[in-house]
N, CA, C and O atoms as a GROMACS GRO file, in nm:
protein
  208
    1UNK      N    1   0.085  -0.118   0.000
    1UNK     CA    2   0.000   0.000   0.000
    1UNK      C    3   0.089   0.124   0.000
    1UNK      O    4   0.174   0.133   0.089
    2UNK      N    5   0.077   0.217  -0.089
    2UNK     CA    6   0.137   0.340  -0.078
    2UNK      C    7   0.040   0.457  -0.023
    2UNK      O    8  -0.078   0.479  -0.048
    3UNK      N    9   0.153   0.536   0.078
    3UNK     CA   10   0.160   0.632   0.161
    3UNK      C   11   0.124   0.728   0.072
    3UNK      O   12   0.192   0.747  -0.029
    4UNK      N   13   0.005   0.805   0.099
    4UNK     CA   14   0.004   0.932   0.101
    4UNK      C   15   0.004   1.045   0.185
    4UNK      O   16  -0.094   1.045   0.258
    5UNK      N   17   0.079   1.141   0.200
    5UNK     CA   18  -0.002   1.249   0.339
    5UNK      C   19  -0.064   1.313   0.345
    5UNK      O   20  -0.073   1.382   0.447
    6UNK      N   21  -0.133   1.326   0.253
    6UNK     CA   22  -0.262   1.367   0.263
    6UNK      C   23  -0.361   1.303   0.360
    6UNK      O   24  -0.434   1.361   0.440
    7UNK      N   25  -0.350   1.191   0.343
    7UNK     CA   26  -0.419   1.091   0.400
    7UNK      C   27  -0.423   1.108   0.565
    7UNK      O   28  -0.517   1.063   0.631
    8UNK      N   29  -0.306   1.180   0.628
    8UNK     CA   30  -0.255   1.176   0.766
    8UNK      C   31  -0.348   1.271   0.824
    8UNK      O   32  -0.387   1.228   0.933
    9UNK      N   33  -0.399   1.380   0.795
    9UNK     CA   34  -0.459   1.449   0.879
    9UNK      C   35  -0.633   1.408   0.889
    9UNK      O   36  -0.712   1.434   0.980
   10UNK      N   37  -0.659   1.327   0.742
   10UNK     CA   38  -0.814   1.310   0.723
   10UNK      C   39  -0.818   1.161   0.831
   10UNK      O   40  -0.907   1.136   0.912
   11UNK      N   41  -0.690   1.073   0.801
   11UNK     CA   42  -0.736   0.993   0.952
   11UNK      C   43  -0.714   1.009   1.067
   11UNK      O   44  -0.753   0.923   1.146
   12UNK      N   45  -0.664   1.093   1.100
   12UNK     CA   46  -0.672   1.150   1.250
   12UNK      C   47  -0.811   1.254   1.253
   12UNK      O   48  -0.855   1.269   1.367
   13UNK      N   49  -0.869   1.313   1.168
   13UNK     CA   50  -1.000   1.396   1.174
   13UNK      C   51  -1.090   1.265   1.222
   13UNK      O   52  -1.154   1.275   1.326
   14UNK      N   53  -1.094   1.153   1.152
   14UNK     CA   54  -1.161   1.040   1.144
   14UNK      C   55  -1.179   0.993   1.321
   14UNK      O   56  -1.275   1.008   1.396
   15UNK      N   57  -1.074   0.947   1.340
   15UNK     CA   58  -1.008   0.887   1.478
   15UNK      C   59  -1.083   0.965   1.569
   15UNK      O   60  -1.168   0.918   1.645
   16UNK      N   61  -1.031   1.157   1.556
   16UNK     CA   62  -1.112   1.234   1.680
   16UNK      C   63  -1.284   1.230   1.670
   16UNK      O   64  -1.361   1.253   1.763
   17UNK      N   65  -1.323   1.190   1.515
   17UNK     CA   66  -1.493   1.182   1.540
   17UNK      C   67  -1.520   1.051   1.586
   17UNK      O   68  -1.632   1.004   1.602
   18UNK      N   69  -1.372   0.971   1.613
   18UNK     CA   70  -1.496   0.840   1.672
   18UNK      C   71  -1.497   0.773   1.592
   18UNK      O   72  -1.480   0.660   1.639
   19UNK      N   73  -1.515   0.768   1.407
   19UNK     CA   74  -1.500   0.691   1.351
   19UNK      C   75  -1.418   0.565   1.301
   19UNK      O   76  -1.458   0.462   1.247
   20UNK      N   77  -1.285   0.607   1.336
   20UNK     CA   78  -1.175   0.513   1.306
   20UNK      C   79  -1.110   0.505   1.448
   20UNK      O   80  -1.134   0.599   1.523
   21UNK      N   81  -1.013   0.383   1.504
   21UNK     CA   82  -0.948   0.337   1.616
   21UNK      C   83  -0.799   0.382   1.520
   21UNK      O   84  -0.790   0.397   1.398
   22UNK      N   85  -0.676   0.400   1.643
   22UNK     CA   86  -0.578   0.404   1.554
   22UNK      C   87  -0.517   0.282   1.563
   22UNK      O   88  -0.442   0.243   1.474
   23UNK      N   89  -0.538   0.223   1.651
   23UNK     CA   90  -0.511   0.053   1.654
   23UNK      C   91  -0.613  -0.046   1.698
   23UNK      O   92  -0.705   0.009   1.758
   24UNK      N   93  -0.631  -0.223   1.684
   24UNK     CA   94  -0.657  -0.320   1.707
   24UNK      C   95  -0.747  -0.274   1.850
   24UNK      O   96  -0.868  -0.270   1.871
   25UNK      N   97  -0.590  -0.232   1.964
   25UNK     CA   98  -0.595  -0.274   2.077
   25UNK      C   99  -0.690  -0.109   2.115
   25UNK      O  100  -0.739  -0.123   2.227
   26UNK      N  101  -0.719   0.006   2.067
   26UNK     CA  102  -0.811   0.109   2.036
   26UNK      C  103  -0.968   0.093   2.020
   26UNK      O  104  -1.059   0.170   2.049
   27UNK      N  105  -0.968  -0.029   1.967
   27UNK     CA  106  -1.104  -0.036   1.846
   27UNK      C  107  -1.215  -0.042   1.958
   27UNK      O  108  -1.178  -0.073   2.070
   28UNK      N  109  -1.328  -0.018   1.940
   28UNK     CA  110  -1.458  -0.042   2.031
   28UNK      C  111  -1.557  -0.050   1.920
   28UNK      O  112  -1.539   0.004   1.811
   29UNK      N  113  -1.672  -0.127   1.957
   29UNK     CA  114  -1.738  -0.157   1.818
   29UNK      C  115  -1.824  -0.037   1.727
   29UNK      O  116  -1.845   0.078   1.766
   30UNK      N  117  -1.860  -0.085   1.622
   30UNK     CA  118  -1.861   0.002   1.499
   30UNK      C  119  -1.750   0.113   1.438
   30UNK      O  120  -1.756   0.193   1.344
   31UNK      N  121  -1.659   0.084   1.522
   31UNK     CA  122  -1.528   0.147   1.445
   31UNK      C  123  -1.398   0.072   1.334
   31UNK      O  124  -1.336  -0.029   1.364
   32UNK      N  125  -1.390   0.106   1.279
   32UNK     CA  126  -1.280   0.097   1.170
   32UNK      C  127  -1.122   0.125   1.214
   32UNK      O  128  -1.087   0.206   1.299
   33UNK      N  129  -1.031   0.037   1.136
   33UNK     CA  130  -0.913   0.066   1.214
   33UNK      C  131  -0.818   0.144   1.076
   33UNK      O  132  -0.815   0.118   0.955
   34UNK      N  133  -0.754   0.236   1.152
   34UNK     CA  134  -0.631   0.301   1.081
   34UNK      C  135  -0.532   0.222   1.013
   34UNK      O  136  -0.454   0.156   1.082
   35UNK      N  137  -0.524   0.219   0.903
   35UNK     CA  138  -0.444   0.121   0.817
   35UNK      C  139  -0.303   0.106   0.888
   35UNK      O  140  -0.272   0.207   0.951
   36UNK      N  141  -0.192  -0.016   0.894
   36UNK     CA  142  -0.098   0.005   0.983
   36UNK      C  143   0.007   0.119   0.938
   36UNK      O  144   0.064   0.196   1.015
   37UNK      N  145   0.022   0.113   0.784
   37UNK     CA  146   0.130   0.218   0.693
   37UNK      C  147   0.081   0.360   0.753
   37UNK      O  148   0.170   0.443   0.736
   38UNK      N  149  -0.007   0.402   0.802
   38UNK     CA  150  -0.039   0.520   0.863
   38UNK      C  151  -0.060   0.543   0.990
   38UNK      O  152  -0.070   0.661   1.023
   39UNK      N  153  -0.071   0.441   1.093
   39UNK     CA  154  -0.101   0.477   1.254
   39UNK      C  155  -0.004   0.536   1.263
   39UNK      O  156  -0.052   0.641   1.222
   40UNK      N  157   0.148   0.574   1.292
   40UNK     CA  158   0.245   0.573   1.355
   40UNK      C  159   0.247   0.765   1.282
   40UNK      O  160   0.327   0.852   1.317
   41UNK      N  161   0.155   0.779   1.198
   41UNK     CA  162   0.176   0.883   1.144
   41UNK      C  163   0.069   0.984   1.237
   41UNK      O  164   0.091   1.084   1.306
   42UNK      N  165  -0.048   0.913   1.207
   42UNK     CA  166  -0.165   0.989   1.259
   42UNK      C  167  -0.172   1.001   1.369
   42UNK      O  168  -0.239   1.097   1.405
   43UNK      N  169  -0.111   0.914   1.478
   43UNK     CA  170  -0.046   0.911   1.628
   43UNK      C  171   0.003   1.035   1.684
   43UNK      O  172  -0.005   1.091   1.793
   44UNK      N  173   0.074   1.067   1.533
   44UNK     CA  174   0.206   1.204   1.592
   44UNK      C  175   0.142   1.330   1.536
   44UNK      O  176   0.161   1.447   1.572
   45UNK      N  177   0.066   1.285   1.445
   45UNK     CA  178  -0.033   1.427   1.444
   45UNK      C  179  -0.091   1.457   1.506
   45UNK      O  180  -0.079   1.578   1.524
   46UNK      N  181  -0.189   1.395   1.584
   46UNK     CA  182  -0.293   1.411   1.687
   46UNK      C  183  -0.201   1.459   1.813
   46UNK      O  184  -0.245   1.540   1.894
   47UNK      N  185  -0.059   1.399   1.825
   47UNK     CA  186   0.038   1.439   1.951
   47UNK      C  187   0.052   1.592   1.945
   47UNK      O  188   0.043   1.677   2.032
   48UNK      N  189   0.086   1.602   1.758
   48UNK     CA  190   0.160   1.729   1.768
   48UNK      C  191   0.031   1.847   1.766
   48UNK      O  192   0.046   1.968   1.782
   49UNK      N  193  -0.066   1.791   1.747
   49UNK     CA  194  -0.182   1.902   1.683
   49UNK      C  195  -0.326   1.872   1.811
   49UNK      O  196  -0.446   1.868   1.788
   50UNK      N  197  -0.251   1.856   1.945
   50UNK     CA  198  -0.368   1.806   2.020
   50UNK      C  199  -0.455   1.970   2.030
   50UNK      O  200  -0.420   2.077   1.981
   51UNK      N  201  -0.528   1.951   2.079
   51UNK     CA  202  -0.624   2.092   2.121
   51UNK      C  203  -0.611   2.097   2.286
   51UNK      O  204  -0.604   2.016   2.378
   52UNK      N  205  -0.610   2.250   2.269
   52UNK     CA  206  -0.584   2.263   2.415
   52UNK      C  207  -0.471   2.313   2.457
   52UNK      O  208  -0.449   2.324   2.578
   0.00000   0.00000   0.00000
C-alpha cells in the first residue's frame, strides 16, 4: 500500500470523530481501524496538533 499524506490528517480527523481506532488494541465496536502504513503517522499528528 502506498503512503500518502494527505491521507494523515483526514485519519486522525476520522479517529477524533470516533469513527476510526488508531489501533486493534483502540477499536470499540462500529469502528474501523487506521491502516498500519499510517497509525504511527496519525499518532504524531494528533500528539503534535492536540487541542488545548
Amino acid at each position: 500500500m502506498k503512503k500518502y499524506a494527505y491521507m494523515i490528517p483526514i485519519y486522525a480527523y476520522l479517529v477524533r470523530a470516533g469513527k476510526y481506532a488508531i489501533s486493534d488494541k483502540d477499536k470499540t465496536d462500529g469502528q474501523k481501524v487506521v491502516p498500519a502504513i499510517y497509525q504511527e503517522d496519525v499518532a504524531l499528528y494528533l500528539a503534535e496538533h492536540a487541542a488545548g
